[in-house]
C-alpha positions as CSV (number, residue, x, y, z in Angstrom):
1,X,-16.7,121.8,49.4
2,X,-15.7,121.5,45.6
3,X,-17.8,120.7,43.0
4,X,-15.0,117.9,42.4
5,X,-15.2,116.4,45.8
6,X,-17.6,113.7,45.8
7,X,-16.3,112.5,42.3
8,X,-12.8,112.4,44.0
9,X,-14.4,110.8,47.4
10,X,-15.6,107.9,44.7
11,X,-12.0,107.6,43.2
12,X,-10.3,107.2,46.3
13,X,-13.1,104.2,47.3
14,X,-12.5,102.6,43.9
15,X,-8.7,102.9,44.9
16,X,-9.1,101.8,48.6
17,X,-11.1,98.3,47.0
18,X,-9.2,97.3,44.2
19,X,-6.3,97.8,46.8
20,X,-8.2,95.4,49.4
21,X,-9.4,93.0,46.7
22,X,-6.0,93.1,45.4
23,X,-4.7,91.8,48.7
24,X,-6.7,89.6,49.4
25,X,-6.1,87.5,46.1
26,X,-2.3,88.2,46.4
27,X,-2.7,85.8,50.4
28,X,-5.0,83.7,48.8
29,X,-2.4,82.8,46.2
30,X,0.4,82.8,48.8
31,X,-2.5,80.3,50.7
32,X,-2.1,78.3,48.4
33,X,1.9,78.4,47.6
34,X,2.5,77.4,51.7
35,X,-0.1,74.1,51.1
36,X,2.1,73.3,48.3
37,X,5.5,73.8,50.4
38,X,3.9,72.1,52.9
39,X,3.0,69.1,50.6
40,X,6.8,68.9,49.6
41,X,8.2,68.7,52.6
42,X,5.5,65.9,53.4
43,X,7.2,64.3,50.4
44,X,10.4,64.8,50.9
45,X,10.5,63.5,54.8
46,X,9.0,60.2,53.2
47,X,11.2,59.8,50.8
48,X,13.9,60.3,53.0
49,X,12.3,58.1,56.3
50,X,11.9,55.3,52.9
51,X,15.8,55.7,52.4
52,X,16.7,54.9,55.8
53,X,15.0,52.1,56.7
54,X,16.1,50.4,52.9
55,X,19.9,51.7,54.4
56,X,19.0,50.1,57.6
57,X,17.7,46.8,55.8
58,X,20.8,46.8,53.9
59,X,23.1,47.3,56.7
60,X,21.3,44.2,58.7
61,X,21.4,41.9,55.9
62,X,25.2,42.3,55.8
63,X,26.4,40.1,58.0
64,X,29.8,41.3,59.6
65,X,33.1,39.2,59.4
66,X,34.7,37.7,62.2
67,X,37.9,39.5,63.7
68,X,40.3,36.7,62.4
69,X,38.9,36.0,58.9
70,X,40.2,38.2,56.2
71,X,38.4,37.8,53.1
72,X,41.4,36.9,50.7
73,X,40.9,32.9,51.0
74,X,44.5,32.3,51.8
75,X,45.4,30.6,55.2
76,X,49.0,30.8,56.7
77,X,49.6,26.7,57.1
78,X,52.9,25.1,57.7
79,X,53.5,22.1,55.6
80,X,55.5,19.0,57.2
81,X,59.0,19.1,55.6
């Protein structure tokens, strides 16, 4: 064994942890990105379900015309001559 060996054992343990510790915070951040993703696509399926049903209201209150009434006003009548 080297003189050097146990000094380079140490290295390679400090390596080995700030490799693990540095993992370990880089998923813990990423944790934390996917509960924010998963926040905005909460958000964004509200806002949407909100939009149709305010579409759907819209659409109900509209009453459709019947087939025979144009919307102009005029009506086709013969006067007496």
């Amino acid at each position: 064994m080297q003189p050097g060996g146990v000094d380079g054992n140490r290295i390679l343990d400090q390596r080995t942890a700030s490799f693990i510790r540095r993992d370990v915070m880089e998923h813990a951040q990423q944790a934390l990105t996917e509960d924010e993703f998963k926040s905005a696509v909460r958000r964004i399926r509200e806002r949407k379900e909100r939009e149709r049903k305010e579409r759907e209201k819209t659409i109900a209150g509209t009453e459709p015309r019947p087939s025979g009434v144009t919307g102009s006003g005029s009506t086709s009548s013969t006067t007496p001559r």
